[in-house]
PATIMI-281396 format. One record per residue (C-alpha): residue number from 1; residue in one letter; x, y, z negated. Coordinates in Angstrom, 1 decimal, always signed. Layout:
BEGIN
NUM:A:X:Y:Z
...
//
This chain:
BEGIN
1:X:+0.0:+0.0:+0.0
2:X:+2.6:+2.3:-0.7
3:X:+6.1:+3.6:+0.7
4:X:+9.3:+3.4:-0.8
5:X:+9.2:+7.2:-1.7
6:X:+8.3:+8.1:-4.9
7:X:+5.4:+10.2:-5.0
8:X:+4.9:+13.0:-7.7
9:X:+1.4:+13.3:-8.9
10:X:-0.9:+15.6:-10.8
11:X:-3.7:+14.7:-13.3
12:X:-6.1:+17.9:-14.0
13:X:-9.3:+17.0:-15.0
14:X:-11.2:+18.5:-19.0
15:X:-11.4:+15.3:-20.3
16:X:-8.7:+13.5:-22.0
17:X:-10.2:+10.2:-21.5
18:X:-10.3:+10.4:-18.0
19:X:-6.4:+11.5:-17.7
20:X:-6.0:+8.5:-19.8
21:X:-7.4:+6.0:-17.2
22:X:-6.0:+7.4:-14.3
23:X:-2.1:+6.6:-16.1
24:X:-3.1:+3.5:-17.2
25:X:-4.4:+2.2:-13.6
26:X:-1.2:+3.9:-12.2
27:X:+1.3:+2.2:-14.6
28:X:+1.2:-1.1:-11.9
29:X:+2.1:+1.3:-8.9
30:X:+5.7:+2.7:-9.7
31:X:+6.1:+4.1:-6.7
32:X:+3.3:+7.1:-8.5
33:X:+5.0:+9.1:-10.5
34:X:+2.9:+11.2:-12.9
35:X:+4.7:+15.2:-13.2
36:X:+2.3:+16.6:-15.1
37:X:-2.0:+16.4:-16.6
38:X:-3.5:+19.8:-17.0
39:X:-7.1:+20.2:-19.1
40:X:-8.4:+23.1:-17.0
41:X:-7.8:+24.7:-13.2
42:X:-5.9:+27.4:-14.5
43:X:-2.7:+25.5:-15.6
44:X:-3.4:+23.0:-12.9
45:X:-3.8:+25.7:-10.5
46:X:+0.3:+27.4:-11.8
47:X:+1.3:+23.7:-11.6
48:X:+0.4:+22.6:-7.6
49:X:+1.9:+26.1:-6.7
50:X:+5.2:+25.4:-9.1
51:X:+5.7:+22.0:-8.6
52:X:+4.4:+20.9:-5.4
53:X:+3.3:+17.7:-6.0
54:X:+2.5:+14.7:-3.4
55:X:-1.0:+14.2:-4.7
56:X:-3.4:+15.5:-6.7
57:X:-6.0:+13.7:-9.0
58:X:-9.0:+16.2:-9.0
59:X:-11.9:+16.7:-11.4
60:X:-14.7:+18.7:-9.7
61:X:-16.8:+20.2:-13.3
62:X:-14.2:+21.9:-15.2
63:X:-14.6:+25.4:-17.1
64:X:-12.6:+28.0:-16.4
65:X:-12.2:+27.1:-12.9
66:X:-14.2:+24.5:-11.0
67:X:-12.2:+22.0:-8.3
68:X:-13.9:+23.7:-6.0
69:X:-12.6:+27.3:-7.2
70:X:-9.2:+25.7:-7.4
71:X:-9.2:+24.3:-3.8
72:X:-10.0:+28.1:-2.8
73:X:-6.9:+29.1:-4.3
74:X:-4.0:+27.3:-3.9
75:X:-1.1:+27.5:-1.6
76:X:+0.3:+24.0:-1.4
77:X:-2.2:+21.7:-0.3
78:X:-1.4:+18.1:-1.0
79:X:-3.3:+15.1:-0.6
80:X:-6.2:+14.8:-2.9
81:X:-8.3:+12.0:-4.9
82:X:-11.6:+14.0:-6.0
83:X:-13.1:+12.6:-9.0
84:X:-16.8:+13.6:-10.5
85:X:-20.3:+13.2:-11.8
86:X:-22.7:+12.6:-9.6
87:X:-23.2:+15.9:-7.3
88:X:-25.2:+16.1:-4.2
89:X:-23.5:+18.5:-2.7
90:X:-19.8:+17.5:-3.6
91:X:-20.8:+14.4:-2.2
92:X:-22.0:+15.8:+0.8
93:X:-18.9:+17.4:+1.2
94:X:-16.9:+15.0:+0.9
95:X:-18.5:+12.7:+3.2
96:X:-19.0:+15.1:+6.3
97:X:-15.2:+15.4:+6.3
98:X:-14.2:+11.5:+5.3
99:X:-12.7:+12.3:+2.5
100:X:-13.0:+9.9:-0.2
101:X:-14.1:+10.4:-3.8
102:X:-14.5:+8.3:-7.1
103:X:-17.7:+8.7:-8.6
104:X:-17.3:+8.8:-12.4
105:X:-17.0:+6.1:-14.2
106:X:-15.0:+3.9:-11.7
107:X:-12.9:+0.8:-12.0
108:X:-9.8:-0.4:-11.3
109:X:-10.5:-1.6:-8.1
110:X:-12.9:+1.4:-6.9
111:X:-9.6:+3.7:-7.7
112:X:-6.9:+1.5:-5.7
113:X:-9.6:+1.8:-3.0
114:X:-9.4:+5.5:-2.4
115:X:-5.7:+5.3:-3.3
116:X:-4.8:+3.1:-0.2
117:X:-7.0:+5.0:+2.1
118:X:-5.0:+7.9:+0.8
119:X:-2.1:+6.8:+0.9
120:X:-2.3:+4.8:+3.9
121:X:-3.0:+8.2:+6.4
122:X:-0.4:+10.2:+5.0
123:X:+0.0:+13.7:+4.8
124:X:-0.6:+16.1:+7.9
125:X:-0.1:+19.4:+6.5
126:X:-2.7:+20.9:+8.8
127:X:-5.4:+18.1:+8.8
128:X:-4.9:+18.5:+5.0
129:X:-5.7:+22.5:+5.3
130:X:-8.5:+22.0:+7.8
131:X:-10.1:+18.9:+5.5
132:X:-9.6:+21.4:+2.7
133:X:-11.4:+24.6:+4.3
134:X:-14.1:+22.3:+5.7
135:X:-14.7:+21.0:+2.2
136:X:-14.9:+24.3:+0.7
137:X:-17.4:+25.6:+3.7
138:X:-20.0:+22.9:+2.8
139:X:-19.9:+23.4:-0.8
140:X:-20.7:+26.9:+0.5
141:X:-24.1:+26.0:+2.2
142:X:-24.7:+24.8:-1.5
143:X:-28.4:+26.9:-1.8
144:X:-27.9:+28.6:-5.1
145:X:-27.0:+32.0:-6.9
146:X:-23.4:+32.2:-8.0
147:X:-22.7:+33.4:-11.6
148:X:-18.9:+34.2:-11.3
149:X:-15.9:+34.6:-8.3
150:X:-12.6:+33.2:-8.7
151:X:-10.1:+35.1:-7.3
152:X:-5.9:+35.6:-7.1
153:X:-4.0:+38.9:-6.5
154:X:-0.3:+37.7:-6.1
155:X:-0.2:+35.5:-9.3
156:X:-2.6:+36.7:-11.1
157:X:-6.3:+34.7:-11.3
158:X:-9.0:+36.3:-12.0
159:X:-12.9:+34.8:-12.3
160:X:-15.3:+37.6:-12.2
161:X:-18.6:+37.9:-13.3
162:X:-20.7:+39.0:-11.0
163:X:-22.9:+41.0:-12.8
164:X:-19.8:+43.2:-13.0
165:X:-19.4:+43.6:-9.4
166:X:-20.1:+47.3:-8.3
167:X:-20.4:+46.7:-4.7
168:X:-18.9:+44.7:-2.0
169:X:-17.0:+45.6:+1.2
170:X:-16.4:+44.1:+4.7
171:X:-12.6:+43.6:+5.1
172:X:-12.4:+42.1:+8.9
173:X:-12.1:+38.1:+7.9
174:X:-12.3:+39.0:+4.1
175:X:-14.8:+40.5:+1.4
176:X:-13.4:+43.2:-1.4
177:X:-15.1:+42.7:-4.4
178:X:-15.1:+46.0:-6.2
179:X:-15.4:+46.0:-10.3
180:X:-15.0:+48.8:-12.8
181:X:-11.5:+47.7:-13.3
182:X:-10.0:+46.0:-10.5
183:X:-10.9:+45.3:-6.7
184:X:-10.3:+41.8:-5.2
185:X:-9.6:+40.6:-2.0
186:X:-11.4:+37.0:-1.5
187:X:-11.6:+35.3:+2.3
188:X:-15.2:+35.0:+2.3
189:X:-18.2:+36.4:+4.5
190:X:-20.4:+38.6:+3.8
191:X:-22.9:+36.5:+4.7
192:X:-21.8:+34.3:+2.6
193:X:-22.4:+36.4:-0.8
194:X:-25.5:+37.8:+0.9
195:X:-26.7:+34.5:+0.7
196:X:-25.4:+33.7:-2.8
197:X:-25.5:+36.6:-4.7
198:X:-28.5:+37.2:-6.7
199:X:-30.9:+39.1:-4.1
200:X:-32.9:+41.3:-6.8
201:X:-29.3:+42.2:-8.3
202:X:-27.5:+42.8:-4.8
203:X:-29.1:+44.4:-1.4
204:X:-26.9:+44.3:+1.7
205:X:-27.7:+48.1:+2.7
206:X:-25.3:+48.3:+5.7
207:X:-23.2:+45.6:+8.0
208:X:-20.2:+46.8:+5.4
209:X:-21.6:+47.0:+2.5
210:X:-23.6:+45.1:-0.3
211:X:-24.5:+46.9:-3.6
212:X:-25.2:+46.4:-6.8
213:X:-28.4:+48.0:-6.9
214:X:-27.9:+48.9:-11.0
215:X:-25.1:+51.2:-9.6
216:X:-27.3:+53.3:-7.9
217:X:-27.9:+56.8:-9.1
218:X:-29.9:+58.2:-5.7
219:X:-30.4:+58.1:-2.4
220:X:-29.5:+60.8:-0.1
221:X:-31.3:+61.9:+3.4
222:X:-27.6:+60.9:+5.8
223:X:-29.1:+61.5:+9.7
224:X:-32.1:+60.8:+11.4
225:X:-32.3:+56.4:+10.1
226:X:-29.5:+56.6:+8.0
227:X:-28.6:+57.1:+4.2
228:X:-26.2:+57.8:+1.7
229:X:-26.2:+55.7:-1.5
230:X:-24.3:+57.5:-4.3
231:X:-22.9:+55.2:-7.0
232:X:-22.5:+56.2:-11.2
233:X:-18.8:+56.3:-10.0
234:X:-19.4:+58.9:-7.1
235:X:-18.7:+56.3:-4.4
236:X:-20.9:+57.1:-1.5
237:X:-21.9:+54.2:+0.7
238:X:-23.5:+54.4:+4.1
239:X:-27.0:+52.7:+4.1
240:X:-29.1:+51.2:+7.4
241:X:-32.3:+52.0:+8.2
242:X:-32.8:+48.4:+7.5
243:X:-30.4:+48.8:+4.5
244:X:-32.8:+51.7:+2.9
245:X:-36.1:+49.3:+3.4
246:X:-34.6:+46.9:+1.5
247:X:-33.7:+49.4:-1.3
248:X:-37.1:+50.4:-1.4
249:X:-38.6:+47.1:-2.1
250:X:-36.0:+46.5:-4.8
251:X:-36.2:+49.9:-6.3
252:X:-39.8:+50.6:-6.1
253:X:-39.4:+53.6:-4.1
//
């Protein structure tokens, strides 16, 4: 099943039970070396980034950061065994993009099984990435509000409430998430958080922008269709004709 190269492996999954199983049906494969077990995706996130390993044994619900967050975030991309509850829509992912999975609990046998395929296709840097990105863009069909963004500036991780979030910004291929403190840059669409961002919290008032309507001091008269929304910081944002309907409806105007 396995090469004659030692392979350096990460455990990060919240329960210390679970770490414990995944050493103990890797202690007959010496060829797997174990580098490191993290509790959370924070550390675990640091240590694929430091330490590069060859493959990663994944937990999907984690606090902190989710698998899922995690897999948005890191640099190296190495090959990866998912583990988790049962979740539809991890599932889903998983399969659409033939990646396999252990459903938790597992055995002995259920594990080598994912190992070898694994294992036995190697890694391709770029299918790795492209698996990785598709996974990530069906979790995002998942039909549901989000309650917090995880995001990284340099080295720095950040998971942000999104009741915080002033207002949001088209950047090309990316989204900045403005806060009172900080502004993030997250490769996302804005379709995407137009979808998932609470809609009686957050209008999409313009092809650029989507607001945080409890930011919103008034509305001013722009041109002929078009508005100005003037945020408690004084930030001004251009507003649609279809953008100012919207605000209507959600401001009782």
């Amino acid at each position: 099943m396995l090469s004659s190269k030692i392979l350096r492996a990460l455990i990060i999954d919240d329960e210390e039970p679970a770490r414990n199983i995944i050493k103990q049906y890797l202690t007959s494969l010496p060829s797997i070396e174990v580098v490191g077990e993290y509790a959370d995706g924070f550390s675990g996130l640091k240590a694929i980034n430091d330490l590069k390993p060859d493959l990663i044994f994944l937990d999907i619900q984690m606090p902190k950061l989710t698998g899922f967050e995690l897999l948005e975030l890191i640099e190296h991309k190495p090959n990866i065994i998912f583990s988790t509850a049962y979740d539809q829509y991890a599932i889903k992912a998983f399969e659409a993009n033939a990646i396999d999975y252990l459903l938790k609990p597992y055995s002995k046998e259920r594990f080598n099984q994912a190992l070898t395929k694994v294992l036995e296709k190697g890694k391709n840097a770029n299918d790795t990435n492209l698996k990785i990105k598709s996974i990530v863009n069906t979790i995002d069909e998942k039909p549901e509000f989000i309650a917090r963004i995880a995001a990284k500036s340099g080295t720095k991780i950040d998971v942000i409430p999104t009741e915080t979030i002033i207002y949001l910004e088209a950047e090309g291929d990316y989204v900045m998430i403005y806060t009172p403190n900080d502004s993030y840059l997250k490769e996302k669409t804005m379709k995407y958080f137009e979808t998932h961002l609470d809609n009686h919290q957050f209008i999409r008032i313009h092809r650029s922008f989507i607001v945080n309507v409890n930011e919103i001091v008034r509305l001013e008269h722009y041109d002929k269709e078009n508005y100005i929304a003037i945020l408690k910081n004084n930030i001004k944002l251009k507003v649609s004709s279809n953008g100012h309907k919207l605000l209507k409806q959600a401001l009782h105007i």
